[in-house]
C-alpha positions in Angstrom: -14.8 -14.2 0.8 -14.6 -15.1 -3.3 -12.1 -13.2 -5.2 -15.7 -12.2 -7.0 -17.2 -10.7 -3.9 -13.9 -9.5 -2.5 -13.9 -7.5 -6.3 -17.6 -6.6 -6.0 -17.4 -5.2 -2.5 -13.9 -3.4 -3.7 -15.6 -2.3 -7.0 -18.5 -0.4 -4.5 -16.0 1.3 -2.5 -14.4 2.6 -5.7 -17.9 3.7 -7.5 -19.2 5.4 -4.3 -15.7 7.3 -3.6 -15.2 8.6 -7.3 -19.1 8.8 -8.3 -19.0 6.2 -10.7 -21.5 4.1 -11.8 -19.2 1.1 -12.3 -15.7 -0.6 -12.7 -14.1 -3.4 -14.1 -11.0 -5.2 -12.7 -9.0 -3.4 -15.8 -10.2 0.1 -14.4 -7.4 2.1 -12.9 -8.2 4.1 -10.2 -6.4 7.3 -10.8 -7.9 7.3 -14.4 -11.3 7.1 -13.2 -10.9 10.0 -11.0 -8.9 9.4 -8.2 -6.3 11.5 -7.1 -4.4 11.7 -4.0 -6.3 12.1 -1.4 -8.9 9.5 -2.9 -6.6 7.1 -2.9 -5.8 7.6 0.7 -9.9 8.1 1.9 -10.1 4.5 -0.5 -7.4 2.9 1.3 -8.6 3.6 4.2 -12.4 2.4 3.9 -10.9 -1.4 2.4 -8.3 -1.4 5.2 -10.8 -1.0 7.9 -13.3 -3.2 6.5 -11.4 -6.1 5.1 -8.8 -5.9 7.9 -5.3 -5.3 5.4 -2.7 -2.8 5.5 -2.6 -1.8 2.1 -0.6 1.6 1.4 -0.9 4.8 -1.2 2.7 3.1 -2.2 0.7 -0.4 -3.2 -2.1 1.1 -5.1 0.2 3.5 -7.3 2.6 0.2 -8.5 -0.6 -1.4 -9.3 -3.5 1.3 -9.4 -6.7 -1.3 -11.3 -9.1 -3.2 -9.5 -7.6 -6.6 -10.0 -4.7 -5.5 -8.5 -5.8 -4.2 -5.9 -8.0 -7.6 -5.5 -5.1 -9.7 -5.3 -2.9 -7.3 -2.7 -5.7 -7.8 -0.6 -6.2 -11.8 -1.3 -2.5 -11.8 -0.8 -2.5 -9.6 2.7 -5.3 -11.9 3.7 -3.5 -15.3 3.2 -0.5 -14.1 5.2 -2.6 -13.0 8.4 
């Protein structure tokens, strides 16, 4: 998977969680609406279906999209 449709599928998960029409890799999660227990609901849905192990700990050191991108890019290259 691209880093553009790893950020596009990321980007949908985000948007359908918060009820947003869209991000950008600059949006920060917990500024669009996220709290706590969207974070972990959103963790959940990209660890199960890109296969990573992010944690709530991960996306609140880097809570925006790209970061969240390249934790998973990262994750993936290790496996």
């Amino acid at each position: 998977m691209t880093t553009d449709q790893l950020t596009q599928k990321i980007a949908a998960i985000w948007c359908d969680l918060l009820k947003v029409e869209s991000v950008g890799p600059a949006s920060d999660f917990f500024v669009e609406g996220g709290d706590s227990m969207d974070a972990i609901l959103m963790l959940q849905t990209v660890n199960d279906e890109l296969e990573v192990e992010l944690t709530v700990e991960d996306l609140f050191r880097n809570p925006d999209l790209a970061a969240v991108v390249a934790a998973v890019e990262t994750q993936k290259r290790r496996a």
